[in-house]
KEVEX-511546 format. One record per residue (C-alpha): x, y, z. Coordinates in steps of 0.05 Angstrom, whole numbers, plus 32768, in hexadecimal, padded with zeros to 4 digits. Each point is the difference from the previous one (the first is absolute). Layout:
<pts>
XYZ...
</pts>
This chain:
<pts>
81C97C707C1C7FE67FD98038803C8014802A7FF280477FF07FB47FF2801A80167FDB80398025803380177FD5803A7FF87FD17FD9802B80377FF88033800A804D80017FB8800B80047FF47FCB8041803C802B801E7FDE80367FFC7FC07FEC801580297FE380448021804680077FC280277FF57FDB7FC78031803B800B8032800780547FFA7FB07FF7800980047FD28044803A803480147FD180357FF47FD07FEA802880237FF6803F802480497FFA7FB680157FF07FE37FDC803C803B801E802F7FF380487FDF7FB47FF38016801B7FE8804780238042800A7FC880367FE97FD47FDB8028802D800E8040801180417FDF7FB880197FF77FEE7FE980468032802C80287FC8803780007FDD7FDC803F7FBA80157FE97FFE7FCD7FC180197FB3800680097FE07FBF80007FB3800680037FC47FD67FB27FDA7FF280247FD97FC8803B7FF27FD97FFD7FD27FC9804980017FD380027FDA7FBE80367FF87FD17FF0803D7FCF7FC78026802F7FEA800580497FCA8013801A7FF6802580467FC48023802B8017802980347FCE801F8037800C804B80187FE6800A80457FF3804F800A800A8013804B7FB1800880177FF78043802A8013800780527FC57FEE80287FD5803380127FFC80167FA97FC47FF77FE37FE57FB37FFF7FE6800F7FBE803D80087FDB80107FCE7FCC80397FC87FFB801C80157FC380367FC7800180027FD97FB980267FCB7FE8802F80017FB280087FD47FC880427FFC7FE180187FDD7FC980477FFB7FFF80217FEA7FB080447FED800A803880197FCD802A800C7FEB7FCC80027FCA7FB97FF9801F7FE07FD37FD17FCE7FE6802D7FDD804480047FF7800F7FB07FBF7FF180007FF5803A803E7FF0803E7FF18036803A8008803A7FD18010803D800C7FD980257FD07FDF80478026800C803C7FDA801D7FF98001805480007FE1803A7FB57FF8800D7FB9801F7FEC7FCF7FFF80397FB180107FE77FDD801B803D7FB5801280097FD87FFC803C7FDC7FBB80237FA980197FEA7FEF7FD8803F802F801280337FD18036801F7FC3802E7FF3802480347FDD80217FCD7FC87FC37FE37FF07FE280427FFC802D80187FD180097FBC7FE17FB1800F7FF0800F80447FE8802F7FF27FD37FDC7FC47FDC80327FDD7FD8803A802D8003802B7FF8803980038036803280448010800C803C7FDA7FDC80408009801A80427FE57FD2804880028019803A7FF27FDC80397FD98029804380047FF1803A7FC980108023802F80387FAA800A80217FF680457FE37FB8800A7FE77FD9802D7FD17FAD7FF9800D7FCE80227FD87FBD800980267FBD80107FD97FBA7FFE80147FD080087FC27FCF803C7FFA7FBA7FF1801D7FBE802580027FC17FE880267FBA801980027FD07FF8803880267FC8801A7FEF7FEE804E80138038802A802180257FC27FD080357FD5804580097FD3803E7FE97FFA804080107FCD80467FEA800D8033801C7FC380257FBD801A80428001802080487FF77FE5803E7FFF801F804B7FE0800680317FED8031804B7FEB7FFB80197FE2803D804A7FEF8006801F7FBF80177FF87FEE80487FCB804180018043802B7FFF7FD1803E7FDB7FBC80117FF07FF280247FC47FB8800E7FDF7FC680217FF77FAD7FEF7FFF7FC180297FE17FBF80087FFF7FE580317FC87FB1800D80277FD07FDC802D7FBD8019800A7FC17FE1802A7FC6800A801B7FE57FDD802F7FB57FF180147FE98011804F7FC17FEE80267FE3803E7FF2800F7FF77FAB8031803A800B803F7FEF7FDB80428014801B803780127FC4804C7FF18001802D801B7FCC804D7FF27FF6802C801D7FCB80487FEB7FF680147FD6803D80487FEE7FF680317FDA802D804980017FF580427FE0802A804B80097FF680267FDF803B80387FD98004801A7FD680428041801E801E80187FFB80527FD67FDE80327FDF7FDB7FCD7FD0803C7FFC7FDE80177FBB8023804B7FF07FD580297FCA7FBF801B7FED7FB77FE37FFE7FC380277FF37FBE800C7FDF7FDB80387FF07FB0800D7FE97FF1802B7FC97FB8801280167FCE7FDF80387FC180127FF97FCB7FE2803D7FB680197FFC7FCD7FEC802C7FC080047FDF7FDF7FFA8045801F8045801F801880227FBF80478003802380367FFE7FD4804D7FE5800E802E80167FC0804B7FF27FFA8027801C7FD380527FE67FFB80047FE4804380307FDC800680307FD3803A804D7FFC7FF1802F7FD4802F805080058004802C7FD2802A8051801B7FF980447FEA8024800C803E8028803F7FE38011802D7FBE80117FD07FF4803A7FBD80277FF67FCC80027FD07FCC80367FF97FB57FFA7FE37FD880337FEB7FAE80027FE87FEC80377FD57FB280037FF57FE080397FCC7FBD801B7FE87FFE802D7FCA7FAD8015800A7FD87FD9803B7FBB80147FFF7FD17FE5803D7FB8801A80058011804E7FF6803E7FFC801F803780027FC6805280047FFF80447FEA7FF880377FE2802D80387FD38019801C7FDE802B80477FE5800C80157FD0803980477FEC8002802B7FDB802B804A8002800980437FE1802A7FDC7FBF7FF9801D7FD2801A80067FCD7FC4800F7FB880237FC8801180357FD280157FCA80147FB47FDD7FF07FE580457FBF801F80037FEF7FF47FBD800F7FB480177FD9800480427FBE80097FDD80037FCD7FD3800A7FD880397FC78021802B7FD37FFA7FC880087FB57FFE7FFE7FFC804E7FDC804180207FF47FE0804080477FF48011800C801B8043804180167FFA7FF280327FC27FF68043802180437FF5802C801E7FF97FB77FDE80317FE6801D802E803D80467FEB7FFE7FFD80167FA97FE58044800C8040800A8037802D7FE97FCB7FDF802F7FCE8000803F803180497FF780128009801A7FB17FD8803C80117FD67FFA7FCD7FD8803F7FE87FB6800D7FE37FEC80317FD47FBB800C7FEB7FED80457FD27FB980097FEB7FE1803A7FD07FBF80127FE77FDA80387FDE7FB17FF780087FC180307FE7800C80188048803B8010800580507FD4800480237FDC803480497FF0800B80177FD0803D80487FE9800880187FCF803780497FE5801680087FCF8036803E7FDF800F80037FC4803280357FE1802A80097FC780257FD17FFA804080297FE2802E7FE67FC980357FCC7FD87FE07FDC800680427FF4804D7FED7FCA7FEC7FD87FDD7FE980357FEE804C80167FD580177FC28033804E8008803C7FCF7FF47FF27FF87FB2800D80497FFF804A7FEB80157FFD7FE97FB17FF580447FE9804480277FFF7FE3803B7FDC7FCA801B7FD57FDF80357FDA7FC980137FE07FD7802F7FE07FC080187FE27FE980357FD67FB680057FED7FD3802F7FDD7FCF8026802E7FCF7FF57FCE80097FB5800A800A7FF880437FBE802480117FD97FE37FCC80197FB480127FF7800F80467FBB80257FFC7FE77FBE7FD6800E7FD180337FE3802780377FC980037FDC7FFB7FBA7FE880077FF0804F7FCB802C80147FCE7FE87FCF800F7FB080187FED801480437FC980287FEB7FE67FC07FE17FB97FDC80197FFB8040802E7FB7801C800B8019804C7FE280347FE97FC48038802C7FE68008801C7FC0803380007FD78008804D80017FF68009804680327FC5800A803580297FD27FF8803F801E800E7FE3804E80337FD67FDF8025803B7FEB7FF98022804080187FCC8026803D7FF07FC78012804E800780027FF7804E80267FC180068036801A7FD180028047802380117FD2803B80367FDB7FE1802180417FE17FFE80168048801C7FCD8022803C7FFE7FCC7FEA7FC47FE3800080207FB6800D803F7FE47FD8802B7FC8802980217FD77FDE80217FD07FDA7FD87FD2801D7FBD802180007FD4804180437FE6800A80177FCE803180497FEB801880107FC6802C804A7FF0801E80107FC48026803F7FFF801880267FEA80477FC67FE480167FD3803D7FFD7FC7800E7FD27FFF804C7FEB7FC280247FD5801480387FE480338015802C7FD57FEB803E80157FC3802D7FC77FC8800280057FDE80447FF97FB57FE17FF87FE380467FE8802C803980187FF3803F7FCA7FDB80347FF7802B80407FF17FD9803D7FB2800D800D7FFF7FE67FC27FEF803E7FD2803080017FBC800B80467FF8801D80267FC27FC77FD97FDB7FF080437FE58011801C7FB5803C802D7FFC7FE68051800C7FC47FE5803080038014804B80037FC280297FBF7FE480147FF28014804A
</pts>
């Protein structure tokens, strides 16, 4: 019998060494898996993650980490906030993390680490704000699962929260926010997706006059996975269900309806990569003005180790912007990504209350040559191998838009004037002179009506610009008395 005990006890202190060990192995692999999404989730440039402190025990660590948020060029706003912050993480080593039963929403499943983040109330303004908003529930919890090979799975929540004449706020509801990442080992792929059900405020002014925001549905998803030139191939996006801004003040209402902002990064092929944006409103409504549209920019025969190089090049300026020898590098990357001839696309749409628009726009580039034809502002047109674009507008629209800003113009000047302008008298000579200025430019070729529609068609191509059909001198010759003639519009006789 006492054999029997003393050697269930010697099982049990072998495993308490091998759990004790697997837990001290666990922490370093978690402490190196902390070491590389710091460096990972610094490559941005515009946020620095860094290490305030790192305390490892046996069974737990414990780490604060300070995110530094790029503050706005000079010449922004001095007002704007530092929004930088700093994180608390608790890291439970596995493979079981015992250390962290006692926290709330940390699993006890076999892994290689838990880590418990929430947000440092007294790193800046806006925790403690929020830290005081929030009372005794913690603002935002974030809690990733780490596997043995670095993999993680992370739940993010941020409670519901509803205020009431609280400082600048008349009302506040937050639905609270959910959402989950899985992010493969070595950040190989990003796969996830985070919500927000509504958010509504109101806000207080000097005046008393409360200013309303509205948010339905705000959902933000990625699916990318790393391929060639270390670049991130897939889809991110996010999309609004409704935005709803009313200013109390003016009565001027901004609604969205489905907007939405998709991007795409593909291998085009061995050597080039092409991106593309796609950006969608179902309904945008602002003041009376309402409508639908699009837009799509895309970029192909990218270049895919230049755009690595690039994407490495501001990191580094963002660390160091005053190094002197960033533009020349800068330079010498946009020759290596002409010589692929890349090509831009951009295609936008819309149907308004006035009337709908449809714009389309190829450019493709080459490589410039001499770096020393930049010098000569015409030699970045040495760039431009060929291009084309065109425009189709409503009449309806184009007049209306056009008569509005005239008249918007016309009243400004009219402003602090002994004999003001009215608004009608302001619309009516803005019409005139929007009827005029576009007889002019149907005369001179610059657009044509045809029937209910102004149209527009550019070509660039051999170094010559061409308007509908009509060669645009880009730079007029000098004569030698010093007069630059052929300044006039196509169709007008030469000034005498």
């Amino acid at each position: 019998m006492k054999k029997l005990i003393i050697g269930i006890a010697g099982v049990l202190i072998l495993a308490a060494a091998g759990l004790a060990g697997a837990a001290y192995w666990s922490g370093l692999r978690a402490e190196r898996w902390y070491e590389e999404a710091l460096t990972e989730g610094s490559k941005s440039g515009n946020v620095k993650l860094s290490t305030v402190r790192y305390q490892r025990g046996l069974f737990s660590s414990h780490v604060l980490t300070r995110v530094d948020i790029a503050r706005p060029p000079e010449g922004s706003d001095p007002d704007t906030p530092d929004v930088s912050f700093s994180i608390r993480q608790d890291i439970y080593h596995g493979p079981l993390p015992l250390a962290g039963r006692d926290a709330p929403g940390v699993p006890m499943a076999w892994t290689g680490a838990v880590v418990r983040a929430t947000l440092d109330p007294e790193s800046s303004a806006w925790t403690r704000r929020l830290a005081q908003w929030y009372g005794d529930q913690e603002p935002v919890v974030a809690i990733s699962k780490i596997a043995f090979d670095g993999a993680s799975d992370t739940q993010i929540t941020m409670p519901p929260l509803t205020l009431n004449d609280v400082e600048d706020l008349q009302k506040l509801h937050f639905s609270g926010l959910q959402g989950q990442f899985q992010v493969a080992a070595h950040s190989a792929a990003v796969q996830g997706e985070l919500s927000i059900g509504t958010l509504e405020a109101s806000g207080k002014s000097a005046e008393n006059a409360a200013e309303q925001v509205q948010l339905k549905d705000f959902t933000m998803t990625a699916d990318q996975r790393k391929g060639a030139f270390g670049l991130l191939y897939g889809e991110s996006s996010f999309k609004i269900g409704e935005l709803r801004v009313q200013d109390e003040t003016t009565g001027a209402p901004f609604v969205m309806t489905n907007f939405g902002m998709t991007a795409h990064l593909s291998q085009q092929s061995p050597q080039q990569v092409t991106g593309e944006v796609l950006i969608k409103a179902d309904q945008m409504t602002v003041d009376q003005q309402s409508g639908t549209g699009s837009l799509r920019l895309a970029l192909r025969n990218l270049d895919g180790a230049t755009v690595e190089q690039l994407q490495q090049w501001q990191q580094k300026v963002s660390s160091n912007p005053d190094d002197p020898q960033a533009l020349s590098e800068l330079l010498n990357l946009v020759k290596a990504l002409l010589r692929g001839k890349p090509e831009l696309t951009l295609d936008t749409e819309a149907k308004l209350t006035q009337g709908d628009w449809r714009g389309q726009l190829t450019l493709n580039f080459q490589d410039f040559g001499d770096m020393s034809a930049l010098q000569d502002p015409t030699g970045l047109l040495a760039a431009l191998e060929k291009g084309l674009a065109e425009v189709v507008a409503s009449r309806a629209l184009v007049e209306t838009v056009l008569t509005d800003t005239i008249s918007g113009e016309l009243l400004a000047q009219a402003e602090g004037q002994d004999q003001p302008v009215t608004e009608e008298s302001a619309q009516s000579m803005a019409a005139m002179q929007a009827s005029q200025q576009l007889q002019e430019l149907i005369t001179s070729g610059f657009i044509r009506l045809e029937g209910d529609h102004y149209k527009t068609t550019a070509r660039f191509e051999g170094g010559k610009l061409f308007v509908n059909g009509q060669e645009i001198p880009l730079m007029p010759p000098t004569s030698l008395d010093g007069d630059i003639p052929g300044n006039d519009l196509p169709g007008e006789p030469a000034r005498p």
